[in-house]
Backbone of each chain as ProteinMPNN parsed JSONL, in Angstrom:
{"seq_chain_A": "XXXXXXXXXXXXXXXXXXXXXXXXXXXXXXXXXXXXXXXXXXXXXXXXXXXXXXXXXXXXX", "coords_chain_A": {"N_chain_A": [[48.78, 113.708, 86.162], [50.921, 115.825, 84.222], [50.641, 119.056, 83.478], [49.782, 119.921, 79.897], [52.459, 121.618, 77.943], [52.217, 124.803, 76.195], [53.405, 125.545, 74.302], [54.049, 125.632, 70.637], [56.345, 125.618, 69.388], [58.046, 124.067, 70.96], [56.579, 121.341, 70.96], [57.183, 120.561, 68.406], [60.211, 120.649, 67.722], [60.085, 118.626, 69.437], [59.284, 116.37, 68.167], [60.452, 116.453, 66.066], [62.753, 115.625, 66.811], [62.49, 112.921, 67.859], [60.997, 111.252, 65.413], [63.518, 111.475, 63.452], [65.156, 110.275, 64.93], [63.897, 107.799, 65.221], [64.46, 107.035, 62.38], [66.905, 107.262, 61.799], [68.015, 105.457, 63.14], [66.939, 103.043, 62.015], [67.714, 103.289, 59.346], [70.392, 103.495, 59.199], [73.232, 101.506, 60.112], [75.763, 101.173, 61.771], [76.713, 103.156, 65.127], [78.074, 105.38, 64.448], [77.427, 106.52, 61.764], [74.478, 106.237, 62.451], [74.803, 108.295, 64.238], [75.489, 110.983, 63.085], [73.43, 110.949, 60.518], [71.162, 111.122, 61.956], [71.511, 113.632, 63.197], [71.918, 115.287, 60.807], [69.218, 115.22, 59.968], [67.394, 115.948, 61.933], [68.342, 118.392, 61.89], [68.057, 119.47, 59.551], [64.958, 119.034, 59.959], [64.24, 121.236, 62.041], [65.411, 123.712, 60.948], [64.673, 123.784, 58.354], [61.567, 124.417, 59.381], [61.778, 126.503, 60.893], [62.628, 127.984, 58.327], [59.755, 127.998, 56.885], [57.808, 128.885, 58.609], [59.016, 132.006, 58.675], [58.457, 132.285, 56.597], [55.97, 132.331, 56.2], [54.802, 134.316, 57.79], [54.001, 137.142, 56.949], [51.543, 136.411, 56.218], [48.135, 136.807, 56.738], [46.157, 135.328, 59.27]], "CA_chain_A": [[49.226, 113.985, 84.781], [51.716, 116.703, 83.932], [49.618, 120.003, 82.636], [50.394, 120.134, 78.226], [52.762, 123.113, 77.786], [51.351, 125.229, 74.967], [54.772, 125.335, 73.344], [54.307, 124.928, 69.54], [57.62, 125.399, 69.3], [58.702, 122.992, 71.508], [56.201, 119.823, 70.369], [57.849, 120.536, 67.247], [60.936, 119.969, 68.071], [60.511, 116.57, 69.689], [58.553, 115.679, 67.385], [61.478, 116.236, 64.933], [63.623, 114.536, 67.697], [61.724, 111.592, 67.733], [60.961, 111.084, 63.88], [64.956, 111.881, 63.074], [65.749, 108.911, 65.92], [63.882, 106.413, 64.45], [64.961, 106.996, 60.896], [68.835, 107.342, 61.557], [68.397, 103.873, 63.38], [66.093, 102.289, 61.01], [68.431, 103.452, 57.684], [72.024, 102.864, 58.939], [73.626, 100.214, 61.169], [76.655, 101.656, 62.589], [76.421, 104.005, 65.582], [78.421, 106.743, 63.873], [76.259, 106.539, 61.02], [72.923, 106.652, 62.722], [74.141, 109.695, 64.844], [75.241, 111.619, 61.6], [71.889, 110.505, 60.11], [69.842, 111.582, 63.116], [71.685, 114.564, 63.515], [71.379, 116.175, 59.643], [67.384, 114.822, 59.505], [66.822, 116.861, 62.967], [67.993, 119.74, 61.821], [66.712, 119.47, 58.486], [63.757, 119.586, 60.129], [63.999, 122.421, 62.469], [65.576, 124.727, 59.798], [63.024, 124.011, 57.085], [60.283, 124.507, 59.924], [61.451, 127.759, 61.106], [62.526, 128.927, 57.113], [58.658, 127.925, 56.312], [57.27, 129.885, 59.599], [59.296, 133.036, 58.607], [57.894, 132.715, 54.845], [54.444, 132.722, 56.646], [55.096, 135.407, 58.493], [53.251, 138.009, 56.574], [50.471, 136.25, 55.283], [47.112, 136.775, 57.447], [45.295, 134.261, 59.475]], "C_chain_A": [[49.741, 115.431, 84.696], [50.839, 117.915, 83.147], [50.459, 120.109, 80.972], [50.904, 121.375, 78.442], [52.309, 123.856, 76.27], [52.226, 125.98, 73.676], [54.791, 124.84, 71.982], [56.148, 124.445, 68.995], [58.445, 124.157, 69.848], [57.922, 121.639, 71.38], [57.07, 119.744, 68.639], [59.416, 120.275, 67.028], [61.382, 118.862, 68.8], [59.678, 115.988, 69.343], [59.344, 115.108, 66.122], [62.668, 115.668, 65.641], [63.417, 113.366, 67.199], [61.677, 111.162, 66.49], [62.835, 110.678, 63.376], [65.271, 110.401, 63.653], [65.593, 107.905, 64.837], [64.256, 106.013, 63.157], [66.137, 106.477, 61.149], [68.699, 105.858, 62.373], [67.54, 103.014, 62.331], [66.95, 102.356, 59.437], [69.804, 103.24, 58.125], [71.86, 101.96, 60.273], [74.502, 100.46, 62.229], [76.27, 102.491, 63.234], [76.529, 105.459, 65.374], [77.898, 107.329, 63.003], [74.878, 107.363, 61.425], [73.134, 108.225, 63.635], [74.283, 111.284, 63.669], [74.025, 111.785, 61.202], [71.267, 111.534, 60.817], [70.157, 113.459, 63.027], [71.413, 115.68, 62.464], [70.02, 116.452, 59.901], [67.249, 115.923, 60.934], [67.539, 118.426, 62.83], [68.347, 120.533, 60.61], [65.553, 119.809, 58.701], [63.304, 120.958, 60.71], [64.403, 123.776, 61.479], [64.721, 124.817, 58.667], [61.451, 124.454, 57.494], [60.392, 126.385, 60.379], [62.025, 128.585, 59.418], [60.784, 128.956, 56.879], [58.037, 128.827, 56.931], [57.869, 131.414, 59.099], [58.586, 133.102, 57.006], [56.437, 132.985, 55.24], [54.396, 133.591, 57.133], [53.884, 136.462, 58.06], [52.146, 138.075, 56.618], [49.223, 135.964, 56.686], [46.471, 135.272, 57.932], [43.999, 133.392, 59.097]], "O_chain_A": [[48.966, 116.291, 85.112], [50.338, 117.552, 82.083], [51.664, 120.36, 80.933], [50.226, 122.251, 78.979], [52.111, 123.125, 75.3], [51.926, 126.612, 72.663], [55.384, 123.778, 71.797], [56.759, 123.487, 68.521], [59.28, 123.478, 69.251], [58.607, 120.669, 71.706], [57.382, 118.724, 68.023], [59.736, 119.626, 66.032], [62.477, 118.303, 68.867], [59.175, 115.077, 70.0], [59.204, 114.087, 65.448], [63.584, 115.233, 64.943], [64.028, 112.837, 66.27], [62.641, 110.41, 66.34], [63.155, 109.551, 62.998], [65.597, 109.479, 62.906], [66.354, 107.381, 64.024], [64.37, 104.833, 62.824], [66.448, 105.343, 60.785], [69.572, 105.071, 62.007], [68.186, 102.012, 62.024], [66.763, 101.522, 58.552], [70.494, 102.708, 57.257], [70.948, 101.756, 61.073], [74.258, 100.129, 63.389], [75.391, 103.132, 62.656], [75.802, 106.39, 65.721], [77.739, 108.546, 63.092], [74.383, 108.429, 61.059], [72.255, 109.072, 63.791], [73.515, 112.235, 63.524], [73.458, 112.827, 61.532], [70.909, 112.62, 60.362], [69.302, 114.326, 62.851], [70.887, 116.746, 62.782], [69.582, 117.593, 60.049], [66.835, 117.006, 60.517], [67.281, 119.39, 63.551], [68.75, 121.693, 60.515], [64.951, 120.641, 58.021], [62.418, 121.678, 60.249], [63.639, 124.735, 61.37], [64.189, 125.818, 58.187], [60.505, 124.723, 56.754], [59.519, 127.246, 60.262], [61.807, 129.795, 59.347], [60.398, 130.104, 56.658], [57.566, 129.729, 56.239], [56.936, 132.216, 59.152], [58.288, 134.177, 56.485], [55.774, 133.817, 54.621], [53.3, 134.012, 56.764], [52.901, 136.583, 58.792], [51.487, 139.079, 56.884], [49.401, 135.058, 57.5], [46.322, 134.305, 57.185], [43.708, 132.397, 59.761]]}, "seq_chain_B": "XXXXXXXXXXXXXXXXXXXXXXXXXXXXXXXXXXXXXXXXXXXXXXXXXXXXXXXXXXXXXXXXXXXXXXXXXXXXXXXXXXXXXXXXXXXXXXXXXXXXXXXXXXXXXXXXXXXXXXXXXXXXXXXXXXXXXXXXXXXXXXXXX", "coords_chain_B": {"N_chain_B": [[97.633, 79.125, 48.72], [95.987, 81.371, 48.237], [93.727, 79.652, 47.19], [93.117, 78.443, 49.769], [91.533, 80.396, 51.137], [89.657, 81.308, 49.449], [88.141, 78.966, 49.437], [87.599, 79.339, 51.811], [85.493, 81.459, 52.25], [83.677, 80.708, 50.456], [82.824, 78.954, 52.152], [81.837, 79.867, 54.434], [79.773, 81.957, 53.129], [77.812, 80.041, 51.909], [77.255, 79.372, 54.575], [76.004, 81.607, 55.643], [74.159, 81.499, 53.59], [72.211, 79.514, 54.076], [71.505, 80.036, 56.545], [70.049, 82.213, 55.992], [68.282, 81.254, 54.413], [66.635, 79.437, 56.299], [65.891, 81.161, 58.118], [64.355, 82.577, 56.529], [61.453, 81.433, 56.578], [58.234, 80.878, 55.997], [56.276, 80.542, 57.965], [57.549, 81.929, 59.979], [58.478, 84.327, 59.641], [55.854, 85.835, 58.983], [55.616, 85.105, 61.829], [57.325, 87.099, 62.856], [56.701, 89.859, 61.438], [53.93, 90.217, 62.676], [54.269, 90.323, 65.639], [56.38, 92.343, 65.674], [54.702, 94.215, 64.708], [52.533, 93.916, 67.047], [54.242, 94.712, 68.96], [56.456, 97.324, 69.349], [59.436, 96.793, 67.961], [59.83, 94.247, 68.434], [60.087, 92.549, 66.581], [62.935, 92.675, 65.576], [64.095, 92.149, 67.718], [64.195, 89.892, 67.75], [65.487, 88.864, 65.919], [67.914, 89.338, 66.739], [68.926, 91.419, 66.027], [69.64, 93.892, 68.356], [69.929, 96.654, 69.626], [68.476, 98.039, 67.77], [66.407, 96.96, 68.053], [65.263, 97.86, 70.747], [65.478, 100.691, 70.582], [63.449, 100.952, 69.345], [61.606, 100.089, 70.571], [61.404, 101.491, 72.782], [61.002, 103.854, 71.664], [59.035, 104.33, 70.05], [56.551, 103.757, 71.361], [56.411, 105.533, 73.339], [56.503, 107.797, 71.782], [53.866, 107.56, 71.116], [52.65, 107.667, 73.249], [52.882, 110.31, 73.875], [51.439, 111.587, 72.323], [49.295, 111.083, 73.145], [48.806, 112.62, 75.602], [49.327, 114.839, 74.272], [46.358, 115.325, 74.129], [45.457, 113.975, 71.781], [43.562, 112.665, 68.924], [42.372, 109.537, 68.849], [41.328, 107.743, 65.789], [38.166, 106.261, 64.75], [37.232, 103.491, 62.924], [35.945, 104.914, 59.724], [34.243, 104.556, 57.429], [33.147, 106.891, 55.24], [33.831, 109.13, 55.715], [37.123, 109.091, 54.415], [39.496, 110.634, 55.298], [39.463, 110.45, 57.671], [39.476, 107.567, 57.95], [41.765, 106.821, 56.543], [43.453, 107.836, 59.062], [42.588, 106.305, 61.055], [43.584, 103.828, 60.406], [46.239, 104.643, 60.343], [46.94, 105.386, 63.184], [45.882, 102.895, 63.982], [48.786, 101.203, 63.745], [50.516, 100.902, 65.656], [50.264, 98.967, 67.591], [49.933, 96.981, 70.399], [50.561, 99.492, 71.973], [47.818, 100.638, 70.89], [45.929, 98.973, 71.52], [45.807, 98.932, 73.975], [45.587, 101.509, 75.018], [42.639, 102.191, 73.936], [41.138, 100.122, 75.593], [41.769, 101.881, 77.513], [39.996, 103.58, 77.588], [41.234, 105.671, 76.303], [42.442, 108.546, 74.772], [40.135, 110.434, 73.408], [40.214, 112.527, 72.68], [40.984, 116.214, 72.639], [39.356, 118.79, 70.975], [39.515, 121.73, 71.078], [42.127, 122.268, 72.54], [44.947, 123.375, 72.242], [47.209, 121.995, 71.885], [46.071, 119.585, 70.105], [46.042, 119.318, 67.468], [48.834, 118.442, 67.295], [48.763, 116.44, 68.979], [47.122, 114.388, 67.749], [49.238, 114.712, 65.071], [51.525, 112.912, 66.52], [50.186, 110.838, 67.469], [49.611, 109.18, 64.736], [52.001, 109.4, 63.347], [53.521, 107.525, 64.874], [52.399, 105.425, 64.724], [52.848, 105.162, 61.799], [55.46, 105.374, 61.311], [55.688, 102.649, 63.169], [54.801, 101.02, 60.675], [57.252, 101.044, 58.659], [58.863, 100.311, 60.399], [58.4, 97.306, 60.686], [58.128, 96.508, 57.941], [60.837, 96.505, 57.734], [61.73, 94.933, 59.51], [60.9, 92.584, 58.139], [62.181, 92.38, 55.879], [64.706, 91.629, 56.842], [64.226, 89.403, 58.219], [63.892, 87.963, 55.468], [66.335, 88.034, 54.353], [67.688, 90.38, 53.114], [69.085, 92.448, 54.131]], "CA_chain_B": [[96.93, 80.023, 49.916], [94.425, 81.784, 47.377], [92.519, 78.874, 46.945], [92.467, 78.146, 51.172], [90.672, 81.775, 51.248], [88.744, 81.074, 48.522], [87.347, 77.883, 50.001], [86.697, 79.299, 53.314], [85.15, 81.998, 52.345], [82.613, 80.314, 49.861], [82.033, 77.981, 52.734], [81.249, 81.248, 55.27], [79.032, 82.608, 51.802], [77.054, 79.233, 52.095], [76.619, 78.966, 55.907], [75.249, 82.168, 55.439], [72.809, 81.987, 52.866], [71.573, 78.73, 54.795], [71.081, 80.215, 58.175], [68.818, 83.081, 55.692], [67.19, 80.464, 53.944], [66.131, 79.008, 57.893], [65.077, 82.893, 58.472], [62.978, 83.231, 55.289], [60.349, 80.553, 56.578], [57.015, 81.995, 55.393], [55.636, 80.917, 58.786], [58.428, 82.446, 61.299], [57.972, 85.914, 58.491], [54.754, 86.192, 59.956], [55.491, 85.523, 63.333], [58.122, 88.465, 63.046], [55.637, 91.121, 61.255], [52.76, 89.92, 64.308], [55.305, 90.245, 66.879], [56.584, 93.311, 65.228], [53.549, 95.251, 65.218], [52.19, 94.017, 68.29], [55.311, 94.926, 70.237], [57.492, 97.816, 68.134], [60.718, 96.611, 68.023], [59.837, 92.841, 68.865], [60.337, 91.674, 65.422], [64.34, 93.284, 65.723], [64.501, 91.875, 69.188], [63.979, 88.165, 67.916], [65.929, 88.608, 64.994], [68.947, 89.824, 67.406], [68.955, 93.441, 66.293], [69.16, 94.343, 69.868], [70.134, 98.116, 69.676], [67.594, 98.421, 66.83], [64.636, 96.517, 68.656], [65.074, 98.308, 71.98], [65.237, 101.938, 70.259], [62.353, 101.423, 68.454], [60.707, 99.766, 72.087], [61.106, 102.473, 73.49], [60.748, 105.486, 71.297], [57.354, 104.52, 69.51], [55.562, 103.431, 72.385], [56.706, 107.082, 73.789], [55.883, 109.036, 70.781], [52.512, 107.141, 70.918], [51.934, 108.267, 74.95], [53.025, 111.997, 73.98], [50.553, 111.479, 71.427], [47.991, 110.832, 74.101], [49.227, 113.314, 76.697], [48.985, 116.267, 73.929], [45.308, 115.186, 73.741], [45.203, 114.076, 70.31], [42.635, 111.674, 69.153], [42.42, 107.765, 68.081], [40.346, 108.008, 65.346], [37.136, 105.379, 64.405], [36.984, 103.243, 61.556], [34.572, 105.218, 59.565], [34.198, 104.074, 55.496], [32.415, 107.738, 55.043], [34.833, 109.923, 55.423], [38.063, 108.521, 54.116], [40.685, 111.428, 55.805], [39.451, 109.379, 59.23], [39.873, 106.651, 57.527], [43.202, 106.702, 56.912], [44.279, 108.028, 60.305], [42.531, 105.352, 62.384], [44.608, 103.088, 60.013], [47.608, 105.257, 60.691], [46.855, 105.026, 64.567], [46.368, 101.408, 64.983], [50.082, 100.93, 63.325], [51.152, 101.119, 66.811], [50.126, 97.787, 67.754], [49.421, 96.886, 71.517], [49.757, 100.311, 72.624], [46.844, 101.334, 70.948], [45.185, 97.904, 72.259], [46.02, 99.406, 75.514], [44.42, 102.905, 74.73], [41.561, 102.085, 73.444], [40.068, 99.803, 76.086], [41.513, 102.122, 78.565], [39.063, 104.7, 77.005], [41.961, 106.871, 75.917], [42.716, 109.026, 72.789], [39.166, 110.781, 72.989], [40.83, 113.739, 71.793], [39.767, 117.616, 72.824], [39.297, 119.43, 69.787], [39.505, 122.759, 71.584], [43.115, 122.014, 73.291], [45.708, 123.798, 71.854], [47.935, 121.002, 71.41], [44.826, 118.635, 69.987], [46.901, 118.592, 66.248], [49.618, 118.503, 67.53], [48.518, 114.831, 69.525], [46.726, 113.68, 66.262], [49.878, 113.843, 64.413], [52.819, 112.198, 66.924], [49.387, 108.981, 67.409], [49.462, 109.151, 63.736], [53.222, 108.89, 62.98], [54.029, 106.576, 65.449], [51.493, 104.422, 63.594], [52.992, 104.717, 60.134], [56.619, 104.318, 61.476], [56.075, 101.185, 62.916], [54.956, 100.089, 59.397], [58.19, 100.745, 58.053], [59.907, 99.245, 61.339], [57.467, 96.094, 60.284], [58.659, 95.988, 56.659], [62.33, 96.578, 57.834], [62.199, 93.484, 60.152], [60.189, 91.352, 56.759], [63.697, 92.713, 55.337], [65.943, 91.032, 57.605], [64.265, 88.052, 57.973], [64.316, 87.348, 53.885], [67.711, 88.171, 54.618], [68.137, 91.455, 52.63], [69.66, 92.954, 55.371]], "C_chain_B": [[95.353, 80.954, 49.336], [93.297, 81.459, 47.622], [91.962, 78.296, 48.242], [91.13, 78.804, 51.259], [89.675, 81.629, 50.576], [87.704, 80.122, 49.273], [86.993, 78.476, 51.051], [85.539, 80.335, 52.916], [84.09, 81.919, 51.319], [81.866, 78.879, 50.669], [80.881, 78.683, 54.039], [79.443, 81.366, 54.273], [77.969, 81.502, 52.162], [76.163, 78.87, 53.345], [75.601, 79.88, 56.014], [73.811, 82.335, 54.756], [71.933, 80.597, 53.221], [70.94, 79.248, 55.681], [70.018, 81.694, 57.2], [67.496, 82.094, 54.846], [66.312, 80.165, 55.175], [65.396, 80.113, 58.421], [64.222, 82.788, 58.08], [61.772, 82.364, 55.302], [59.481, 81.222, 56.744], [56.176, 82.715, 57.019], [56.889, 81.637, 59.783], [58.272, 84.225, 60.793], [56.934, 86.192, 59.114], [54.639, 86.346, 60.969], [55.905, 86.886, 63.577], [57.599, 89.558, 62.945], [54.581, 91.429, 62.059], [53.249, 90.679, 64.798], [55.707, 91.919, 66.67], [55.414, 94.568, 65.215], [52.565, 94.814, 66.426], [52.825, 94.749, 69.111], [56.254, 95.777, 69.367], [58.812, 96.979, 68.389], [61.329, 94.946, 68.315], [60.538, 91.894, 67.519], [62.121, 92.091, 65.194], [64.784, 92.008, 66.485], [64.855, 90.306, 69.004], [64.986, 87.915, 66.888], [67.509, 88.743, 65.329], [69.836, 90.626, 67.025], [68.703, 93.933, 67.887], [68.865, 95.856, 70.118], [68.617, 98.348, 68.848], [66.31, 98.328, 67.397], [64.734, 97.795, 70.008], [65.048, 100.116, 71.585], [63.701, 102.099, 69.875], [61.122, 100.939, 69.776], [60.462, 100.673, 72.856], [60.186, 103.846, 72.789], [58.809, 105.528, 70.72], [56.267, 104.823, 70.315], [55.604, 105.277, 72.94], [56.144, 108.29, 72.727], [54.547, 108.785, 70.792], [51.789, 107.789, 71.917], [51.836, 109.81, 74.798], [51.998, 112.184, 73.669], [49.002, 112.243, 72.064], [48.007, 112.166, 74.902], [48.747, 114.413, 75.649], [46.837, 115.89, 73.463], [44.829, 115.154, 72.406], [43.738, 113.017, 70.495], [42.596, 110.196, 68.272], [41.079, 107.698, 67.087], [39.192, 106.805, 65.048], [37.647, 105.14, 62.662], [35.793, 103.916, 60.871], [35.487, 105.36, 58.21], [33.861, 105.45, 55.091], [33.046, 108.749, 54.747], [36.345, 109.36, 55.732], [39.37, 109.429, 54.673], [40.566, 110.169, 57.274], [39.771, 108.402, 59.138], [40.992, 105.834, 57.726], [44.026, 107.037, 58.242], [44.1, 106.991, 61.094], [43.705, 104.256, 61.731], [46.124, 103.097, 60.51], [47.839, 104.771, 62.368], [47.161, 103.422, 65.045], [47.808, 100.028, 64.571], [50.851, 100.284, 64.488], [51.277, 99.53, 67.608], [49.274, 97.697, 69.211], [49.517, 98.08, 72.454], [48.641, 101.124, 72.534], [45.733, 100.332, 71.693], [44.512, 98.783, 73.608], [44.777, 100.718, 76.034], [43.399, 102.692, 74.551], [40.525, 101.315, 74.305], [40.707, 100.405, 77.752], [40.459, 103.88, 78.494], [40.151, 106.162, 76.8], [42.027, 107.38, 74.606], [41.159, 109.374, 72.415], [39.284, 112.139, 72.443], [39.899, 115.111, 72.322], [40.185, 118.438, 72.051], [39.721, 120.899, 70.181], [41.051, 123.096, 72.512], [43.761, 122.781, 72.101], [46.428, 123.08, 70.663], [47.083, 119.516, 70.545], [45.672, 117.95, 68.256], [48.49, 117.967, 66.074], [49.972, 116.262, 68.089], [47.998, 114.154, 68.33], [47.83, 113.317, 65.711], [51.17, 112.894, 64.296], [51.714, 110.677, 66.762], [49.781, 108.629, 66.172], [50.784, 108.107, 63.211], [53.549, 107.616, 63.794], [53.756, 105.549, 65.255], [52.318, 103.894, 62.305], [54.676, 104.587, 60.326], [57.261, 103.321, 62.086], [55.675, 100.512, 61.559], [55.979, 99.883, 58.864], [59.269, 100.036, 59.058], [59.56, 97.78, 60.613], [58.426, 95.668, 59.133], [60.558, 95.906, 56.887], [62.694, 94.997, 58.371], [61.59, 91.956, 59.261], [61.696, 91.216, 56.401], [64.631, 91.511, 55.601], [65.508, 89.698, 57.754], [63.689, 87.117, 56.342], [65.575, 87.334, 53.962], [68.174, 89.373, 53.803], [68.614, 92.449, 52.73], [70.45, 92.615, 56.431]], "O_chain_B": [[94.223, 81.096, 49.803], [92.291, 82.06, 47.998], [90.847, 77.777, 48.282], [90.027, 78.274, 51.388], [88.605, 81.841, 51.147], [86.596, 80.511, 49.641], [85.856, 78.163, 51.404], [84.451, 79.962, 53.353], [83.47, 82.969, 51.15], [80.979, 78.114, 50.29], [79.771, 78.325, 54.431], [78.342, 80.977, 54.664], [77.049, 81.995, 52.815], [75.035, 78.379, 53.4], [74.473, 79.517, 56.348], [72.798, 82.944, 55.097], [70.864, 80.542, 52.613], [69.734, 79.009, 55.745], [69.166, 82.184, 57.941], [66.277, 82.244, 54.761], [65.181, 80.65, 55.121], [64.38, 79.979, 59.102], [63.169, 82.816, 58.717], [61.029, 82.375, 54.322], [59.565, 82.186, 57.505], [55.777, 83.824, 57.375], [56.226, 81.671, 60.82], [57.993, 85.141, 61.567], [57.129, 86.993, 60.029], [53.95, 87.23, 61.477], [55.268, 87.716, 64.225], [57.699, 90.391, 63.847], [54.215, 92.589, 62.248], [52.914, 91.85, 64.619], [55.316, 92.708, 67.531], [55.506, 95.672, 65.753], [51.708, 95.664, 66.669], [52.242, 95.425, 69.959], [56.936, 95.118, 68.582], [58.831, 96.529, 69.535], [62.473, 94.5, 68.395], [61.253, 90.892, 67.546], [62.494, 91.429, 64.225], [65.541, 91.117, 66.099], [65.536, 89.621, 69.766], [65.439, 86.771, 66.867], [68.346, 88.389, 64.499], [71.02, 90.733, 67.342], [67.625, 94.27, 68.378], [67.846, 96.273, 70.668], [67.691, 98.862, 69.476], [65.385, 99.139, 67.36], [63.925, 98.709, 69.849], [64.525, 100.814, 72.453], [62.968, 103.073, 70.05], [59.986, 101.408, 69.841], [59.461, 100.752, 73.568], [59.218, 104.505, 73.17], [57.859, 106.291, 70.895], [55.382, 105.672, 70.202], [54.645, 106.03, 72.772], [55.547, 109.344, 72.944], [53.85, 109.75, 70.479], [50.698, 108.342, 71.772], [50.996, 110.5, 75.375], [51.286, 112.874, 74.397], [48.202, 113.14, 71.799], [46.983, 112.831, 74.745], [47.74, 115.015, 76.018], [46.307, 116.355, 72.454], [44.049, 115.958, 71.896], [43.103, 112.688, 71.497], [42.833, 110.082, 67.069], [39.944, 107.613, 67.555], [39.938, 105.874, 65.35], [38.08, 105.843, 61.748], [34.671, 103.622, 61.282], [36.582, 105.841, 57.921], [34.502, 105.504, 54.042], [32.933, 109.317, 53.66], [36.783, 109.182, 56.869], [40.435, 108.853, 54.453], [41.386, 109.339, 57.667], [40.425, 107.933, 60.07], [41.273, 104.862, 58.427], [45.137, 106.545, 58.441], [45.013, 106.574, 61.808], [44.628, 103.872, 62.449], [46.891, 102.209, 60.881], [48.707, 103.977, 62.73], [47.955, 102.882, 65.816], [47.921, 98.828, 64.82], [51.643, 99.351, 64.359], [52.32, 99.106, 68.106], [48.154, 98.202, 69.292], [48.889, 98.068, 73.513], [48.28, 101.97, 73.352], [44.804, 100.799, 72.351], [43.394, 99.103, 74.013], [43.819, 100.849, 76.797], [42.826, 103.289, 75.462], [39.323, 101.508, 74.119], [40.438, 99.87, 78.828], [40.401, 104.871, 79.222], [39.887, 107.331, 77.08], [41.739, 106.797, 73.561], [40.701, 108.865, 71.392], [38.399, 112.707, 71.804], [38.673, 115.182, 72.419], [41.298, 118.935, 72.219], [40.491, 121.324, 69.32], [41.09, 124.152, 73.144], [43.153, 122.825, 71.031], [46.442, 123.211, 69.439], [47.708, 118.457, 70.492], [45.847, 116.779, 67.916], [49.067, 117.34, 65.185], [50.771, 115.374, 67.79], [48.673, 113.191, 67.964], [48.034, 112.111, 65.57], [51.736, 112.366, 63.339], [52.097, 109.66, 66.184], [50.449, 107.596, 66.224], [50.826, 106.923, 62.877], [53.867, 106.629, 63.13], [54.519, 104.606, 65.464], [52.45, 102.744, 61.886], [55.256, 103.785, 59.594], [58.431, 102.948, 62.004], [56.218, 99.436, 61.308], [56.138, 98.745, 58.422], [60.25, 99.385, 58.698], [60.457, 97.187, 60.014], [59.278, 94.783, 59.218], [61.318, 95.262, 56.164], [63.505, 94.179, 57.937], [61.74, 90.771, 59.555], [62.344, 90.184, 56.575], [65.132, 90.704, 54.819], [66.293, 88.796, 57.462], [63.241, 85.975, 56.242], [66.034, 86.296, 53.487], [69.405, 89.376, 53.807], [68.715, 93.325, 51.871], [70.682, 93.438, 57.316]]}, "name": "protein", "num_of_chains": 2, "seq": "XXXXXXXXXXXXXXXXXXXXXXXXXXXXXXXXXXXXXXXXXXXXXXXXXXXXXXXXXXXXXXXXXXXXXXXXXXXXXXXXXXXXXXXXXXXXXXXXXXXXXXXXXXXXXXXXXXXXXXXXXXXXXXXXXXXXXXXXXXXXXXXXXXXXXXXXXXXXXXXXXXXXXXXXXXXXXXXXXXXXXXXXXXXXXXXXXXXXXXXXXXXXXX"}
């Protein structure tokens, strides 16, 4: 078994891979569609994840 | 010529909403939602969504293993505390790969791992979006889709 890398950063982004996928095929039909789709929703997610992280920024553990 | 078009295409309209009536049998609905959460993407696969079934065959089952791999944990039915509750619910969304997990004593989760919430909440999701795969493939075979 592969050692876990300790990459929040990076489970977080294929986490928002993954999620994004199955949506953009699960809500449209066409391929052009779902990669549109996929492609906003994933980075929707990563931009709202690192605006939220920089708003935390300050604030103590 | 109108009224050819016309006719064919309220005879199309009909074949159609036959061959969904033949779909929408209560018992084959069930087989599909089974089938469907046993197997992600099974209830697609039968319905001959091919692209659709085989994305979702793959990717769940995969988001489910990451799941595992970041040492998350499969949680217990426990009535007591209702957050657990809902996750084991969430978890056993997945269908036969939590089958799988569970009597291969996996998904004991190490609280102390880094990545430990990280595995909690890909088991989790991968749980709650085969429910909506599930209800998608109810969808299609009412024919509303």
């Amino acid at each position: 078994m592969p050692q876990v890398p300790a990459s929040h950063f990076l489970f977080m982004v294929l986490y928002a891979l993954l999620v994004s996928l199955v949506f953009a095929v699960l809500l449209k039909d066409e391929r052009r569609d779902q990669l549109k789709t996929g492609a906003m929703m994933f980075g929707g997610f990563i931009v709202t994840a690192l605006a939220i992280s920089w708003l935390m920024y300050p604030f103590p553990l | 010529m109108a009224t050819k078009s016309t006719a064919a295409e309220r005879a199309s309209a009909s074949a159609k909403a036959s061959a969904r009536q033949a779909q929408a049998e209560p018992g084959r609905l069930a087989l599909v939602c089974i089938l469907s959460w046993l197997i992600p993407g099974a209830g697609h696969l039968l319905q001959g969504r091919r692209d659709k079934g085989l994305a979702f065959l793959i990717v769940l089952p995969l988001m489910f293993g990451i799941g595992l791999w970041l040492q998350g944990r499969l949680f217990p039915l426990e009535m007591s505390d209702p957050l657990v509750f809902l996750g084991a619910i969430a978890d056993r969304g997945i269908g036969l790969p939590y089958l799988i997990a569970y009597f291969a004593d996996a998904g004991a989760g190490t609280v102390t791992a880094a990545s430990y919430e990280y595995g909690n909440t890909f088991l989790m999701t991968a749980g709650l979006l085969n429910f909506l795969v599930i209800l998608d493939a109810f969808d299609i075979g009412k024919g509303r889709k």
